[in-house]
PyMOL CGO cylinders between C-alpha atoms (Angstrom):
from pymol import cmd
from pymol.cgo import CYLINDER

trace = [
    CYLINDER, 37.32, -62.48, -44.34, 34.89, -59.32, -43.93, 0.3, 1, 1, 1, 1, 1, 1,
    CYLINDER, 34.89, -59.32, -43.93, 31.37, -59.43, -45.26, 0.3, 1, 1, 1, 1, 1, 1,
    CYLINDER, 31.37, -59.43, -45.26, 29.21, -56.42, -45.13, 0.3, 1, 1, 1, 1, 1, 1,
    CYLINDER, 29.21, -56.42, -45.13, 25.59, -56.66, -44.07, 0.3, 1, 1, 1, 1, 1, 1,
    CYLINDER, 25.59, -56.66, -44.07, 24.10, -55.90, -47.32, 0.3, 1, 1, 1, 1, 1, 1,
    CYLINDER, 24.10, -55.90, -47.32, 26.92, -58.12, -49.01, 0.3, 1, 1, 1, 1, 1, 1,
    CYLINDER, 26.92, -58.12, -49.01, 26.99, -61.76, -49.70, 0.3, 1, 1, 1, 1, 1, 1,
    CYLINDER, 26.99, -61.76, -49.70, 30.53, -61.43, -51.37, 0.3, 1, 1, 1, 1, 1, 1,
    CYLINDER, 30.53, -61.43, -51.37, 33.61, -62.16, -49.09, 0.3, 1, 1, 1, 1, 1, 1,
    CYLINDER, 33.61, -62.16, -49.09, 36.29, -59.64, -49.04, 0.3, 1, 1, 1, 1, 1, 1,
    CYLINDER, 36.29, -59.64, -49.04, 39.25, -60.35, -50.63, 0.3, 1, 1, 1, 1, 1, 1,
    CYLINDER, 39.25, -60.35, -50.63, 38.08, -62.58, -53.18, 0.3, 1, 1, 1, 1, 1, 1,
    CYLINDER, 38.08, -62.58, -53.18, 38.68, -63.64, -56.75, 0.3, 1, 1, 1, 1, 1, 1,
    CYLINDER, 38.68, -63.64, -56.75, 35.88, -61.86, -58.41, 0.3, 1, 1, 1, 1, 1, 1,
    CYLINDER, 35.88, -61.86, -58.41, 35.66, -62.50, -62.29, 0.3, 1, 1, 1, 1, 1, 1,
    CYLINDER, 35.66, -62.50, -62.29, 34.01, -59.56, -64.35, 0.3, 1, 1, 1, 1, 1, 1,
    CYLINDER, 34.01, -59.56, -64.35, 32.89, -60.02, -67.88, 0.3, 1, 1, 1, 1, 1, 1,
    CYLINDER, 32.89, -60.02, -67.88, 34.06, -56.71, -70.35, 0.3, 1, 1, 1, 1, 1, 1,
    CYLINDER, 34.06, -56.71, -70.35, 32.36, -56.93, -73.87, 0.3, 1, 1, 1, 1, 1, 1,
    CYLINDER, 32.36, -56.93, -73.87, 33.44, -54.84, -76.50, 0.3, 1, 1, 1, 1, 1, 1,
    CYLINDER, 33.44, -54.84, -76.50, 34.74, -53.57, -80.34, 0.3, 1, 1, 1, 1, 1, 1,
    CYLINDER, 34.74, -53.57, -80.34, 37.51, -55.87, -81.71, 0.3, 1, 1, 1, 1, 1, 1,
    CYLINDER, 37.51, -55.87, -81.71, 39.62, -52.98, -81.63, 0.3, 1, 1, 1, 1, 1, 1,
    CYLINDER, 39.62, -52.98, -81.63, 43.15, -51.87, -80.97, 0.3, 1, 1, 1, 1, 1, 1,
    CYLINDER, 43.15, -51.87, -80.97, 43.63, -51.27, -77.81, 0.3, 1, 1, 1, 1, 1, 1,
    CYLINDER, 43.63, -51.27, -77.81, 40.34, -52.71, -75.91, 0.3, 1, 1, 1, 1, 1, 1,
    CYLINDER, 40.34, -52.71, -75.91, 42.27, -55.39, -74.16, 0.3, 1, 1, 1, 1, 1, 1,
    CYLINDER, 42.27, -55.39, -74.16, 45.32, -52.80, -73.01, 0.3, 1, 1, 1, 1, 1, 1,
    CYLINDER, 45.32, -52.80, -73.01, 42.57, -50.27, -71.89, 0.3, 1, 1, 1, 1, 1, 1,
    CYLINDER, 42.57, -50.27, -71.89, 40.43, -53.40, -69.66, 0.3, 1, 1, 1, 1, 1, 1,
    CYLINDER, 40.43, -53.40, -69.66, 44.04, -54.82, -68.40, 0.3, 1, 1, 1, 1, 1, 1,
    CYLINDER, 44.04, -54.82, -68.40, 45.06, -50.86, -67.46, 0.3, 1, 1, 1, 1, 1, 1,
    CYLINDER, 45.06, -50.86, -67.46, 41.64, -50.58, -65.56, 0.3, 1, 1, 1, 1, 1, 1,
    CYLINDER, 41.64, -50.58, -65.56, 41.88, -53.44, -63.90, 0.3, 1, 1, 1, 1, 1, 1,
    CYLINDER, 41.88, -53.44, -63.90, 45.02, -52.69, -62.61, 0.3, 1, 1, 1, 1, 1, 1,
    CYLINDER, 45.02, -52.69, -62.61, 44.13, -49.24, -61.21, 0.3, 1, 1, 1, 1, 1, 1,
    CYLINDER, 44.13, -49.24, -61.21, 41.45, -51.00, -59.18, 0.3, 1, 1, 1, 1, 1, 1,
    CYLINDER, 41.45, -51.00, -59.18, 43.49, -53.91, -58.70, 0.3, 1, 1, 1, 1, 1, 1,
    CYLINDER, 43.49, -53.91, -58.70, 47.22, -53.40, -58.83, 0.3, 1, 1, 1, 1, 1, 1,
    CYLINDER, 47.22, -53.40, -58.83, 48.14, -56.99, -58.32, 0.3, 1, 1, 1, 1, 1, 1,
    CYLINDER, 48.14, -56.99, -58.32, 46.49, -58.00, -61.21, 0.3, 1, 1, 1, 1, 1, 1,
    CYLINDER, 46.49, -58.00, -61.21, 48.10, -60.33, -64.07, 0.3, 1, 1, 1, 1, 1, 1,
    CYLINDER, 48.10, -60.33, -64.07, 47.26, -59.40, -67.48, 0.3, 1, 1, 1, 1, 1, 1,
    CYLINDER, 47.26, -59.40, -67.48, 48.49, -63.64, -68.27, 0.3, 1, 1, 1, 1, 1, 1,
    CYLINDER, 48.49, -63.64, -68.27, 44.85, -64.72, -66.78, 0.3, 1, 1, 1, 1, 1, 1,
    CYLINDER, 44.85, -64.72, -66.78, 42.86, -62.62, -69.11, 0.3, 1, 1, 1, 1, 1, 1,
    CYLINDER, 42.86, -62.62, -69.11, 40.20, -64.80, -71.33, 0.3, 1, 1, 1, 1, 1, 1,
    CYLINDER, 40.20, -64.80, -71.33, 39.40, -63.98, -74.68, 0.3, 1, 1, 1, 1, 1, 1,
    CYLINDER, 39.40, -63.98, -74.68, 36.39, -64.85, -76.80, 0.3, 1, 1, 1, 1, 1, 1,
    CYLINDER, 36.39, -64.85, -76.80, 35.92, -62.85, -80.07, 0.3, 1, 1, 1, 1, 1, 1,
    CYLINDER, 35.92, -62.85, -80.07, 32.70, -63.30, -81.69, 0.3, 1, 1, 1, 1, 1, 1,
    CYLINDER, 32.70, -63.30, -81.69, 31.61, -65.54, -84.86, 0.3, 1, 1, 1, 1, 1, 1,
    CYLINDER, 31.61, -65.54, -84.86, 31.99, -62.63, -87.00, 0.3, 1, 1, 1, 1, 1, 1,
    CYLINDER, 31.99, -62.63, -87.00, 35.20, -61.47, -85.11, 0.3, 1, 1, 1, 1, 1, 1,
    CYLINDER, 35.20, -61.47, -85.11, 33.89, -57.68, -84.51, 0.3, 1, 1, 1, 1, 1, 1,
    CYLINDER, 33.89, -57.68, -84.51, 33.59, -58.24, -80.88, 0.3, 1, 1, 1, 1, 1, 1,
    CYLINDER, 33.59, -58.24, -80.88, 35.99, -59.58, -78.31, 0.3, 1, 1, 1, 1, 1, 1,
    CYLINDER, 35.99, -59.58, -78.31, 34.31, -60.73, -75.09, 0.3, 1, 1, 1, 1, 1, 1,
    CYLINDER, 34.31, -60.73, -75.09, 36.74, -60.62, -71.88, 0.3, 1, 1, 1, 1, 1, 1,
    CYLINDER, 36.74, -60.62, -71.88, 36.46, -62.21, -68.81, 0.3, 1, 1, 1, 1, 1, 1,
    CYLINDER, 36.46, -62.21, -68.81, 39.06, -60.42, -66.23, 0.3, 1, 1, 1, 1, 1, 1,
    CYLINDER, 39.06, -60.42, -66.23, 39.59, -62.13, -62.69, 0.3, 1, 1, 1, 1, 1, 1,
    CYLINDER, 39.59, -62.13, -62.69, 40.22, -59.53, -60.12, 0.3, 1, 1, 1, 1, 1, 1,
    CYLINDER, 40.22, -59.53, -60.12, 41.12, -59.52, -56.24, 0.3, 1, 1, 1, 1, 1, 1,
    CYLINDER, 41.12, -59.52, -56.24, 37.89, -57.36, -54.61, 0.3, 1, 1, 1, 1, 1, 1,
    CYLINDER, 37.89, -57.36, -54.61, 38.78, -56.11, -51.34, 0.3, 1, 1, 1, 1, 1, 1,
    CYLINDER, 38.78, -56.11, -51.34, 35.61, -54.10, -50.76, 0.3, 1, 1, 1, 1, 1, 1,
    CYLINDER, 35.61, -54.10, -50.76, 32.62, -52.99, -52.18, 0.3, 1, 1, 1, 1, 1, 1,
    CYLINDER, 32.62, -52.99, -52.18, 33.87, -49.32, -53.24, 0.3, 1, 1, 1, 1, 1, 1,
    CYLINDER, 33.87, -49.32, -53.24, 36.42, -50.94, -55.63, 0.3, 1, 1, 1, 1, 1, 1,
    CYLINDER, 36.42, -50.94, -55.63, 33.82, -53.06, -57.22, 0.3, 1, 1, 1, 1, 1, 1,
    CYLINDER, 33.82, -53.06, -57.22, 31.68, -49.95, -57.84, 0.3, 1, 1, 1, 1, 1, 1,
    CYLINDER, 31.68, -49.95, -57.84, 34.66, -47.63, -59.37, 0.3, 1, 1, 1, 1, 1, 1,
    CYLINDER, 34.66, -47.63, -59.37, 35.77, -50.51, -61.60, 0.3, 1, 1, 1, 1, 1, 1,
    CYLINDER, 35.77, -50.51, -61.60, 32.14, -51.36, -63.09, 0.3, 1, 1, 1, 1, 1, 1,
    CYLINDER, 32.14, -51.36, -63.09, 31.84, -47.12, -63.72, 0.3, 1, 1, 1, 1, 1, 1,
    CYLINDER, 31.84, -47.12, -63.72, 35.78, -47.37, -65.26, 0.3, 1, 1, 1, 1, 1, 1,
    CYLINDER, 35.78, -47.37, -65.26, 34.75, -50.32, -67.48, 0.3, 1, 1, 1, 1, 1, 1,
    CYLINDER, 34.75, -50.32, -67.48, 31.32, -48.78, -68.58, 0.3, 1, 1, 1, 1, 1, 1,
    CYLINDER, 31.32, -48.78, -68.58, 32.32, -44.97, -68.96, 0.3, 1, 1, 1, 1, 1, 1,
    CYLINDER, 32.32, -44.97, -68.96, 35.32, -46.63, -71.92, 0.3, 1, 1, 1, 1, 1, 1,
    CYLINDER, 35.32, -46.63, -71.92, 34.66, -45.50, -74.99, 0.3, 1, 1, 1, 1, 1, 1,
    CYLINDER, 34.66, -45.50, -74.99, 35.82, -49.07, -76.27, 0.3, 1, 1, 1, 1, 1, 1,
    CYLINDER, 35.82, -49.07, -76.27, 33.56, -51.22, -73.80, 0.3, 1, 1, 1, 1, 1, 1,
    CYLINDER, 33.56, -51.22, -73.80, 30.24, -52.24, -74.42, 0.3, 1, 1, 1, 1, 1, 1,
    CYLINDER, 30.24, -52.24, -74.42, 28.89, -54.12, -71.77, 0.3, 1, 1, 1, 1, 1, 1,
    CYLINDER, 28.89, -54.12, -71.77, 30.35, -55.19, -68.27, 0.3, 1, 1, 1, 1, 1, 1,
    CYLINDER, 30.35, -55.19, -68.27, 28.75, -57.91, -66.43, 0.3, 1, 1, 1, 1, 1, 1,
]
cmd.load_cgo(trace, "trace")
């Protein structure tokens, strides 16, 4: 495992990313298709799903492989620049 000196994350790791947005068709296809740009192993089966109380927003939790730093970054700016998305943690 690689760590870089201004990184305490280990590379490859499980690395779970938190995508909050519209309850809307097509948010979860557009996160899953993201995620698997960055990460093509990726399994859409381990995605978690918590809508809101009033049910207009769906909060995701998506477990990724990181393998470096750079993938982390164009993910995050993926994720944020969707129209659909909200918030990314």
């Amino acid at each position: 495992m690689a760590t870089s000196p201004e990184s305490l994350i280990e590379y490859p790791s499980a690395f779970p990313i938190k995508v909050m947005g519209a309850q809307a068709d097509g948010f979860v296809e557009a996160v899953v298709a993201l995620a698997r740009r960055f990460d093509p192993g990726f399994d859409p089966a381990t995605v978690e799903r918590r809508p809101s109380r009033a049910g207009n927003y769906l909060g995701l939790t998506i477990t990724i492989t990181a393998t470096s730093r750079e993938q982390l970054d164009g993910l995050y700016r993926a994720l944020s620049a969707h129209p659909l998305v909200k918030v990314v943690l």
